[in-house]
PDB file of N, CA, C and O in Angstrom:
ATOM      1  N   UNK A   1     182.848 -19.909 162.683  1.00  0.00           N
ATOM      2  CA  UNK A   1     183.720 -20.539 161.707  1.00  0.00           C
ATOM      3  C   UNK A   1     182.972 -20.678 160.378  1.00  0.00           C
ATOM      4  O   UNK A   1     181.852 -21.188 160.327  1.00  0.00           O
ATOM      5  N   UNK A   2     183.618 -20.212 159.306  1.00  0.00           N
ATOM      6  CA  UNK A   2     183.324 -20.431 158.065  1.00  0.00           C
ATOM      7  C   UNK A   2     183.280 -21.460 157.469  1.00  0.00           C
ATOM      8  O   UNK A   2     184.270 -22.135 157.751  1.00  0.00           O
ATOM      9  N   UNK A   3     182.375 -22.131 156.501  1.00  0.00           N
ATOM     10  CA  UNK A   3     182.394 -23.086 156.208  1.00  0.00           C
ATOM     11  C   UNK A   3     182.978 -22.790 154.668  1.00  0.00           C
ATOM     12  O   UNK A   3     183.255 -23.757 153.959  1.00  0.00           O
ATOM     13  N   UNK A   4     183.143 -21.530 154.208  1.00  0.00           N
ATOM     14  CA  UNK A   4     183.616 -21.531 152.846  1.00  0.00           C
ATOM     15  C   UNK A   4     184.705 -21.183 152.528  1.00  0.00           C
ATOM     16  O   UNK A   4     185.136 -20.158 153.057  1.00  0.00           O
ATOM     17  N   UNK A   5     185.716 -22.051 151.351  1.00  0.00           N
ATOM     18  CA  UNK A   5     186.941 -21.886 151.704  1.00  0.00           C
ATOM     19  C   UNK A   5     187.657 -20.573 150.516  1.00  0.00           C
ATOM     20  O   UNK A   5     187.352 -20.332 149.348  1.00  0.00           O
ATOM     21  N   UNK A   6     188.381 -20.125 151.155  1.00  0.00           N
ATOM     22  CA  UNK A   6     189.190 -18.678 150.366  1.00  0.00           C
ATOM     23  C   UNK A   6     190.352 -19.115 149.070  1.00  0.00           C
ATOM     24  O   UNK A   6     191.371 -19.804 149.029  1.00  0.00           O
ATOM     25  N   UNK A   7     189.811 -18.554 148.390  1.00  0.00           N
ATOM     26  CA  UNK A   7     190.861 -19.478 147.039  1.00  0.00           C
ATOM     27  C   UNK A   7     192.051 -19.170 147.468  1.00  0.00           C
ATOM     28  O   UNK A   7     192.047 -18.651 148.584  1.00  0.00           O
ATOM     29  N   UNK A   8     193.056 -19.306 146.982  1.00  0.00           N
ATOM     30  CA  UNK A   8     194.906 -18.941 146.883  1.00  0.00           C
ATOM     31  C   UNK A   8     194.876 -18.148 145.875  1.00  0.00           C
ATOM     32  O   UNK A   8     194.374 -18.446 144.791  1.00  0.00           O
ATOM     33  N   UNK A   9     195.491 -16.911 146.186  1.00  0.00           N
ATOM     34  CA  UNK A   9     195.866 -15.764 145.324  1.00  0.00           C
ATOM     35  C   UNK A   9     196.233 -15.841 143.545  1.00  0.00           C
ATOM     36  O   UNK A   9     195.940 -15.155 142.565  1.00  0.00           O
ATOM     37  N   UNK A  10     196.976 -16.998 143.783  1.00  0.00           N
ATOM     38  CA  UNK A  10     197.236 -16.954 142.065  1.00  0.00           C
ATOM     39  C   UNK A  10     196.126 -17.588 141.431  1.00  0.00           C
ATOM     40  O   UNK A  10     195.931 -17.454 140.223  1.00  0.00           O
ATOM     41  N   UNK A  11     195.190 -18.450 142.362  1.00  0.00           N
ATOM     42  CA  UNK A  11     193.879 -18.234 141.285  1.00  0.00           C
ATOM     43  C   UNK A  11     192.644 -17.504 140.690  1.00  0.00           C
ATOM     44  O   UNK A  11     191.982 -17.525 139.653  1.00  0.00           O
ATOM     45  N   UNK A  12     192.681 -16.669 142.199  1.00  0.00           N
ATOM     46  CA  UNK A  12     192.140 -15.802 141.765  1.00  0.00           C
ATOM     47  C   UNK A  12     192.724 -14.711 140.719  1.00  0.00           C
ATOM     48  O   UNK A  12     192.010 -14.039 139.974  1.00  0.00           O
ATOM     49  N   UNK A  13     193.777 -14.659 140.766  1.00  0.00           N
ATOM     50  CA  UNK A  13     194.509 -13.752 139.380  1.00  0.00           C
ATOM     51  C   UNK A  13     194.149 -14.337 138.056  1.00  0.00           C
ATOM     52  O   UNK A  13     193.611 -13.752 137.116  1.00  0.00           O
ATOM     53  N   UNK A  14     194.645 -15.957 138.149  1.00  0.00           N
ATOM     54  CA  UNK A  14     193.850 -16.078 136.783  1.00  0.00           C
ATOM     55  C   UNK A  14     192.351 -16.531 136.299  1.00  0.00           C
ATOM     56  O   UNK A  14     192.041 -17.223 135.329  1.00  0.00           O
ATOM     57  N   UNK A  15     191.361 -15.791 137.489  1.00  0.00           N
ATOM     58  CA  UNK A  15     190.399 -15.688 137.464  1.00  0.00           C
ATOM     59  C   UNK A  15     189.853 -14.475 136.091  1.00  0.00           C
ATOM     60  O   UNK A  15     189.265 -14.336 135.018  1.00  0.00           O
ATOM     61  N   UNK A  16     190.749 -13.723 137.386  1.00  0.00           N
ATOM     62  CA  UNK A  16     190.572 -12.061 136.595  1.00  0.00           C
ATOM     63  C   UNK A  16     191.475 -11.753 135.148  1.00  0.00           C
ATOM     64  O   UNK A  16     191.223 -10.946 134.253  1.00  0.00           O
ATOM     65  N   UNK A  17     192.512 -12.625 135.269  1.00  0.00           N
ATOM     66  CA  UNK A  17     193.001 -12.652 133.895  1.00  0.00           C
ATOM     67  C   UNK A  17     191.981 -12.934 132.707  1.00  0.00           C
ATOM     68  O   UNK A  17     191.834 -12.255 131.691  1.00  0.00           O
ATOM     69  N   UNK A  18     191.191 -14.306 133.140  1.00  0.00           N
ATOM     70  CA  UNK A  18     190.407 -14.748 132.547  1.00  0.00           C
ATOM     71  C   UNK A  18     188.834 -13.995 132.240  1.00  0.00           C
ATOM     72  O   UNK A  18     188.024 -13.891 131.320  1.00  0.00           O
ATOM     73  N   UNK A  19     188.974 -13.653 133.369  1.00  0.00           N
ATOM     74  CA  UNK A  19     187.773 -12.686 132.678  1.00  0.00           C
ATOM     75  C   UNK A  19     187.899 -11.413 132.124  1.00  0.00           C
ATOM     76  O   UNK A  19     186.893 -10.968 131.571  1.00  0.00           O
ATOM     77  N   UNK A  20     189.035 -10.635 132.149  1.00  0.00           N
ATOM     78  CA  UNK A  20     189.904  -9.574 131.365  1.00  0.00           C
ATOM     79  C   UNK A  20     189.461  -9.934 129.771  1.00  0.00           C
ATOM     80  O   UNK A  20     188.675  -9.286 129.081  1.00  0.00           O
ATOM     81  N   UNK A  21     190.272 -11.278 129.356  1.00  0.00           N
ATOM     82  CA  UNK A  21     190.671 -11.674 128.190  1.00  0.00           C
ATOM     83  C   UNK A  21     189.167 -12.053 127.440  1.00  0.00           C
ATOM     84  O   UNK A  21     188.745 -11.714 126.334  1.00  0.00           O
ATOM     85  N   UNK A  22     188.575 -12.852 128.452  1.00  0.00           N
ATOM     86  CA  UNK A  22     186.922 -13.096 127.878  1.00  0.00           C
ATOM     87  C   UNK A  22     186.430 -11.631 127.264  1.00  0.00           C
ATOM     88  O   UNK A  22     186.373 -11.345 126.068  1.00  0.00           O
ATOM     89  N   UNK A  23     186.187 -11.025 128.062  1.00  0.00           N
ATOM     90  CA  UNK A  23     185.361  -9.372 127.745  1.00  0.00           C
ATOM     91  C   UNK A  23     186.444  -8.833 126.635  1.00  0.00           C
ATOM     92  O   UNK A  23     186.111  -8.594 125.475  1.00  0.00           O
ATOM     93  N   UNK A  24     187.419  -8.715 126.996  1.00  0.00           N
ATOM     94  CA  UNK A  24     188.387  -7.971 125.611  1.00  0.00           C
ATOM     95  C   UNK A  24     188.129  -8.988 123.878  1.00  0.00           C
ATOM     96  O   UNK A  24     188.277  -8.563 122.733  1.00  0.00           O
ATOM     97  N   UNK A  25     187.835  -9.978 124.210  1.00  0.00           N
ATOM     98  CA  UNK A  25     188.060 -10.852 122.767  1.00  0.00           C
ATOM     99  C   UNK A  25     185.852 -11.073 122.499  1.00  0.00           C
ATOM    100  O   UNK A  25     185.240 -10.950 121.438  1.00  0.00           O
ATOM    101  N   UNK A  26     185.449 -11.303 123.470  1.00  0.00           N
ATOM    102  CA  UNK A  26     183.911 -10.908 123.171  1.00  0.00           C
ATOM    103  C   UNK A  26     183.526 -10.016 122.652  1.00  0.00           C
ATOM    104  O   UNK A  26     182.499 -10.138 121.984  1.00  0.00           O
ATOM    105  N   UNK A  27     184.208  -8.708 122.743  1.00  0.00           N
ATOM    106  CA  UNK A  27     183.456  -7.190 123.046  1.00  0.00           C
ATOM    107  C   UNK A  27     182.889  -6.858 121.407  1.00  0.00           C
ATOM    108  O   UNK A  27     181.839  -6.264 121.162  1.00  0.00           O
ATOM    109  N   UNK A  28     183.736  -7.330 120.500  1.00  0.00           N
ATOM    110  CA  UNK A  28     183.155  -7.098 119.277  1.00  0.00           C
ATOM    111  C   UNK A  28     181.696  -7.760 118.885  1.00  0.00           C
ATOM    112  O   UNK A  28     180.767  -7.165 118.337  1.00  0.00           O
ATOM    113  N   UNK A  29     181.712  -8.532 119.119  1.00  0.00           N
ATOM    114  CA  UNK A  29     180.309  -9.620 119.088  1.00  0.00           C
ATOM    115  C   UNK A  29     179.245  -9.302 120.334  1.00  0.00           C
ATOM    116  O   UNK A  29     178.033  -9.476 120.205  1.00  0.00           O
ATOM    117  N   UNK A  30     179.806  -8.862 121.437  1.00  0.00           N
ATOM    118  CA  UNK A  30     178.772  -8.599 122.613  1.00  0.00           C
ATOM    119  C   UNK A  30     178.220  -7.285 122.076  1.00  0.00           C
ATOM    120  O   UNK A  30     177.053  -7.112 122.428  1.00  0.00           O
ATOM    121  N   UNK A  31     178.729  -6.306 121.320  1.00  0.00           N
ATOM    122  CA  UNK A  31     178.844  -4.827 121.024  1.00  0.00           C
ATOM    123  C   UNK A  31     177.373  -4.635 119.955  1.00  0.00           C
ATOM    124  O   UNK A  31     176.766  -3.653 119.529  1.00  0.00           O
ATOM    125  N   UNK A  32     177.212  -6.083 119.816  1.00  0.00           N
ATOM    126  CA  UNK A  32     175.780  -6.176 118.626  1.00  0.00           C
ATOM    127  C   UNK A  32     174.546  -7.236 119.060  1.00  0.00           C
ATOM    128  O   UNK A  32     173.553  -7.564 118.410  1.00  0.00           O
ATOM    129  N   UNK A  33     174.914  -7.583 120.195  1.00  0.00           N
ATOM    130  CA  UNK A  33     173.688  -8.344 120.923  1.00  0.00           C
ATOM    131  C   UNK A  33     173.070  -7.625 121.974  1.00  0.00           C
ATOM    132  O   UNK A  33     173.572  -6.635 122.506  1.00  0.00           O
ATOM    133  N   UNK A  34     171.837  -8.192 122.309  1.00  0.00           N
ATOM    134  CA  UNK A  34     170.922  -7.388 123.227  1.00  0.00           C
ATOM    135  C   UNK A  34     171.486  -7.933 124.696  1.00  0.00           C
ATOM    136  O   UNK A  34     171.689  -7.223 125.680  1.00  0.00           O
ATOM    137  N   UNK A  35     171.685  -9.354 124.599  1.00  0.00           N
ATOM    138  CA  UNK A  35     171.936  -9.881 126.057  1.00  0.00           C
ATOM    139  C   UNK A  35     173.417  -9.657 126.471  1.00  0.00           C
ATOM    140  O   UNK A  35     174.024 -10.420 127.222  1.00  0.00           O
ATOM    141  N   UNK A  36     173.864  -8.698 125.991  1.00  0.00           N
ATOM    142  CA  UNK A  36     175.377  -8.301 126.287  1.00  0.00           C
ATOM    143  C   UNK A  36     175.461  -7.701 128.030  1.00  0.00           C
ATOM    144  O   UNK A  36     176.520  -7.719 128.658  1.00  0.00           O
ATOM    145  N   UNK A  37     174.733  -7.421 128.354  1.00  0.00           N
ATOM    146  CA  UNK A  37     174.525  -7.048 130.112  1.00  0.00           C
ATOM    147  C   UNK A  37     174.721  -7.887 130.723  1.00  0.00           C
ATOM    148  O   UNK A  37     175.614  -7.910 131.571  1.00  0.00           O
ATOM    149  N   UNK A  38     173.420  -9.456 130.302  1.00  0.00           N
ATOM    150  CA  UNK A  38     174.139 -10.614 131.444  1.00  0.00           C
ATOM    151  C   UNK A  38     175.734 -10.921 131.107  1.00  0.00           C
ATOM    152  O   UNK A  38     176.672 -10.821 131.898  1.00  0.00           O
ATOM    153  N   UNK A  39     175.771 -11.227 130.043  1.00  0.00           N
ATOM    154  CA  UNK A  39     177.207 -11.708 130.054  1.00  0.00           C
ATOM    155  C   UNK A  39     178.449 -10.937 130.435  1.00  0.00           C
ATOM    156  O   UNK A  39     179.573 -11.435 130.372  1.00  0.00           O
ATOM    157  N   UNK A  40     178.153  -9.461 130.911  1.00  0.00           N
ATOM    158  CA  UNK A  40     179.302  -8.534 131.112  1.00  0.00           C
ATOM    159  C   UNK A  40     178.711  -8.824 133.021  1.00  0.00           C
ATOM    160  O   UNK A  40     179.370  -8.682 134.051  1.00  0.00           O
ATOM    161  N   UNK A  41     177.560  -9.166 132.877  1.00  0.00           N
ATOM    162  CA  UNK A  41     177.751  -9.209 134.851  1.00  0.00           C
ATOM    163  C   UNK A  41     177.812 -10.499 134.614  1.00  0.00           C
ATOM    164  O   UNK A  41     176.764 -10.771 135.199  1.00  0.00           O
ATOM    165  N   UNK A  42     178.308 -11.849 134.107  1.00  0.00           N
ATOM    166  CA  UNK A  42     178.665 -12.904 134.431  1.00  0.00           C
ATOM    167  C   UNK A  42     180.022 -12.653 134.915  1.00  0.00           C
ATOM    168  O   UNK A  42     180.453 -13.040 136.001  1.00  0.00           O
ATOM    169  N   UNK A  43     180.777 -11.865 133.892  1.00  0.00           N
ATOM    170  CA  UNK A  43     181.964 -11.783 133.917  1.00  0.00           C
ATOM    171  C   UNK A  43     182.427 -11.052 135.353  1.00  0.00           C
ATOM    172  O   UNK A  43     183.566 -11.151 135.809  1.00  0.00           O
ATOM    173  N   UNK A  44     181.633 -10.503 135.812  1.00  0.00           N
ATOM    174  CA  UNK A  44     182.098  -9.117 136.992  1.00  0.00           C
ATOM    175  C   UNK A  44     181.971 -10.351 138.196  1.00  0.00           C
ATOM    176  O   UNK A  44     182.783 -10.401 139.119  1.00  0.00           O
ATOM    177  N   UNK A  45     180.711 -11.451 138.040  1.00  0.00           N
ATOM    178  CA  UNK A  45     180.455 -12.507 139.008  1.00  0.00           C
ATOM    179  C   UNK A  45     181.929 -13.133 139.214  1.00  0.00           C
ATOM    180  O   UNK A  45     182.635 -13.316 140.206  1.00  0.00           O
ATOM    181  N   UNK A  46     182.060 -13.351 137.984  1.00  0.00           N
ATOM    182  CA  UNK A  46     183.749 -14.407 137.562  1.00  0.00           C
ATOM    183  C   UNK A  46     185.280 -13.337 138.572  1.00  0.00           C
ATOM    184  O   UNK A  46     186.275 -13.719 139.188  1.00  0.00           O
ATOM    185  N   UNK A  47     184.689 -11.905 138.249  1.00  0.00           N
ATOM    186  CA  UNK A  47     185.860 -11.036 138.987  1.00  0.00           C
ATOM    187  C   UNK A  47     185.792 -11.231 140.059  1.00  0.00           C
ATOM    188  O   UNK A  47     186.896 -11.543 140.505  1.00  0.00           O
ATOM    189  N   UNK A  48     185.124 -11.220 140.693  1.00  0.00           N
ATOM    190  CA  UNK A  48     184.320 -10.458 142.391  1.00  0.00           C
ATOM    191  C   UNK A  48     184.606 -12.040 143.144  1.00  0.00           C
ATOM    192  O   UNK A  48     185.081 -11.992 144.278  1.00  0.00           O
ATOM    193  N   UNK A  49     184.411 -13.024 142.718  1.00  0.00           N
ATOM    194  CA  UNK A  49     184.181 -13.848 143.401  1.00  0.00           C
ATOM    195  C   UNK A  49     185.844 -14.864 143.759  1.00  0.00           C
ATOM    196  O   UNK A  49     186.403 -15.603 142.948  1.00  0.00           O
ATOM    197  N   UNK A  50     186.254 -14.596 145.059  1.00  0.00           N
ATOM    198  CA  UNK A  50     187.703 -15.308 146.060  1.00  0.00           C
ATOM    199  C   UNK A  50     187.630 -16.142 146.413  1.00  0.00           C
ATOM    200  O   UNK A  50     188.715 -16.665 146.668  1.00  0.00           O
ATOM    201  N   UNK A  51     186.654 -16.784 146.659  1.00  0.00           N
ATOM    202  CA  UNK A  51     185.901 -18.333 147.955  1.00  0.00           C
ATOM    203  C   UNK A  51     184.859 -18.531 147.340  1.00  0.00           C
ATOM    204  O   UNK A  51     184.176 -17.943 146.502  1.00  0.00           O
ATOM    205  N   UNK A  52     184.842 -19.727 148.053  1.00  0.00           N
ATOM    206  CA  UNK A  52     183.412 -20.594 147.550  1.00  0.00           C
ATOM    207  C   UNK A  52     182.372 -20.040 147.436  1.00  0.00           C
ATOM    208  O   UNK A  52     181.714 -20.009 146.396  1.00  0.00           O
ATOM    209  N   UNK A  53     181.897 -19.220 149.102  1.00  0.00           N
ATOM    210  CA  UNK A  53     180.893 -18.294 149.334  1.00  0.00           C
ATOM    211  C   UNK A  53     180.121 -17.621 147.950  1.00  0.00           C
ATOM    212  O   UNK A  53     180.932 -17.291 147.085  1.00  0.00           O
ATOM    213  N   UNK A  54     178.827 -17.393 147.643  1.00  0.00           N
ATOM    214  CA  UNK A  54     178.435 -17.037 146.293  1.00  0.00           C
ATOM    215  C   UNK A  54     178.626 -15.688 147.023  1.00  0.00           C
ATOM    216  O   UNK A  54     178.840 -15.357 148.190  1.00  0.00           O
ATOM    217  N   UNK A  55     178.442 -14.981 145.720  1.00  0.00           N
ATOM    218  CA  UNK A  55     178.843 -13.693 145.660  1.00  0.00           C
ATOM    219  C   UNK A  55     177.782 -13.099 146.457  1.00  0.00           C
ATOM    220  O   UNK A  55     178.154 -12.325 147.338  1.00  0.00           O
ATOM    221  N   UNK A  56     176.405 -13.328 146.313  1.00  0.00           N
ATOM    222  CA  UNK A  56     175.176 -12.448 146.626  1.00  0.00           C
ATOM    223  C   UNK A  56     175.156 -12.778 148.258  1.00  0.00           C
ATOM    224  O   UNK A  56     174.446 -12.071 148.973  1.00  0.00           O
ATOM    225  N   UNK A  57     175.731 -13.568 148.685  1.00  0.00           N
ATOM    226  CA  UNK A  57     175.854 -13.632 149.800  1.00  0.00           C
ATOM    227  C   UNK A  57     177.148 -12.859 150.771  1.00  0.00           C
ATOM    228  O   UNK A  57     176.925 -12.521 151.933  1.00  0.00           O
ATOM    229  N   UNK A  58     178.317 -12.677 150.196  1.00  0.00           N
ATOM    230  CA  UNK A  58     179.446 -12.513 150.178  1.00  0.00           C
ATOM    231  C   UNK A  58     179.216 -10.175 150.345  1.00  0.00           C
ATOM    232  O   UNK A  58     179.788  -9.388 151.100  1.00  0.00           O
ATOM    233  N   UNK A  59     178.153  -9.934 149.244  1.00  0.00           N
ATOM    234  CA  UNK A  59     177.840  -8.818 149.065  1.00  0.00           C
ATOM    235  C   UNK A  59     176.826  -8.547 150.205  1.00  0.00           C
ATOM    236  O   UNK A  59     177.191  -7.521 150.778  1.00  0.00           O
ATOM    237  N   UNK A  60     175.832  -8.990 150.701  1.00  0.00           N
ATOM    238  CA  UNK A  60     174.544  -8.640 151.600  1.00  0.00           C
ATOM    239  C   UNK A  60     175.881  -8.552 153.025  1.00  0.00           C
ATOM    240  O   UNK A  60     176.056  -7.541 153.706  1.00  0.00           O
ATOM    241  N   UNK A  61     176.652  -9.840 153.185  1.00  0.00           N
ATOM    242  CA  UNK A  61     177.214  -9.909 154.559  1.00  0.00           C
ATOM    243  C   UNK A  61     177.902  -7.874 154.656  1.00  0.00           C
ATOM    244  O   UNK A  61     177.890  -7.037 155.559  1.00  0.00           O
ATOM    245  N   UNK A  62     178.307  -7.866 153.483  1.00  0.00           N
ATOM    246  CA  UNK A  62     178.650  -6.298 153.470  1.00  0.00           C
ATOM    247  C   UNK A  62     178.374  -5.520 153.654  1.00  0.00           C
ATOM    248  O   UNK A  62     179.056  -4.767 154.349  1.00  0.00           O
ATOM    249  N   UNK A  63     177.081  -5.132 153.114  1.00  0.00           N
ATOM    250  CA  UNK A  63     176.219  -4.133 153.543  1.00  0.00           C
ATOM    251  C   UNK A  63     175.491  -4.235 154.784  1.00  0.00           C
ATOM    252  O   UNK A  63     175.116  -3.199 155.334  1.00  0.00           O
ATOM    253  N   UNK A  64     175.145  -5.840 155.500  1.00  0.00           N
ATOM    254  CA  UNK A  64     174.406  -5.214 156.456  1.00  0.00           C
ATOM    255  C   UNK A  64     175.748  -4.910 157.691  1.00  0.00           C
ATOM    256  O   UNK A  64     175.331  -4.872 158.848  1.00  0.00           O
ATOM    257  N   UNK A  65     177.281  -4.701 157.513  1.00  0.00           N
ATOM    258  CA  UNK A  65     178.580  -4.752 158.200  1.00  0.00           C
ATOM    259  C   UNK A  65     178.484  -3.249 158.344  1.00  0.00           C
ATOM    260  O   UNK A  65     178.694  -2.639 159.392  1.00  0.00           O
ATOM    261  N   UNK A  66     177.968  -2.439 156.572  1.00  0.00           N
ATOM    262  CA  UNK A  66     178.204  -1.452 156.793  1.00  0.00           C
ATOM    263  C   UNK A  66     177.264  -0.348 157.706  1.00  0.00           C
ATOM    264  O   UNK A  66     177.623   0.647 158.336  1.00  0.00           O
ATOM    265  N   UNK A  67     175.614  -1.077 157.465  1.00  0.00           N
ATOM    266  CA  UNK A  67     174.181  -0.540 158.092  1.00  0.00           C
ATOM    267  C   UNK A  67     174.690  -0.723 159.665  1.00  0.00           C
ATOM    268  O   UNK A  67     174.232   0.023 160.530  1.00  0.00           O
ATOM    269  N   UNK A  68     175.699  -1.793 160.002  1.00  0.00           N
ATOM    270  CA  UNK A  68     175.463  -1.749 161.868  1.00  0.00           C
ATOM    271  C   UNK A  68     176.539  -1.123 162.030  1.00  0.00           C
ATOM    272  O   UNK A  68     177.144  -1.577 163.001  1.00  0.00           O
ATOM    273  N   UNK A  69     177.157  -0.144 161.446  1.00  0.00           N
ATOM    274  CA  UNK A  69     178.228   0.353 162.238  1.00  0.00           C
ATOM    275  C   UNK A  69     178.378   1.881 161.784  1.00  0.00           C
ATOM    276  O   UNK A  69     179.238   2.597 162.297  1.00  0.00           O
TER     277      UNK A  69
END
């Protein structure tokens, strides 16, 4: 049993809405900074992520799903 709980669909939509609209209205200003990488993988963190579960955990459970089978 999981202890982490799975968001409800429409928030995760305006998750991704939200991070759509962030990167589209940044991109001019990110387009002239050096640290424009973290903030475009903050944003992918902000996509990727349904449940509580952190992502880097959420990603390893994956790969080692895909290594045992």
């Amino acid at each position: 049993m999981s202890s982490y709980r799975e968001y409800p669909w429409y928030q995760v939509l305006l998750r991704r809405i939200g991070a759509v609209t962030f990167g589209i209205l940044a991109f001019p200003v990110m387009l002239f900074r050096r640290d424009r990488a973290r903030f475009y993988s903050y944003l992918y963190r902000v996509w990727v992520k349904t449940s509580d579960k952190p992502v880097w955990l959420k990603q390893s459970e994956q790969v080692l799903a895909v290594r045992n089978n």
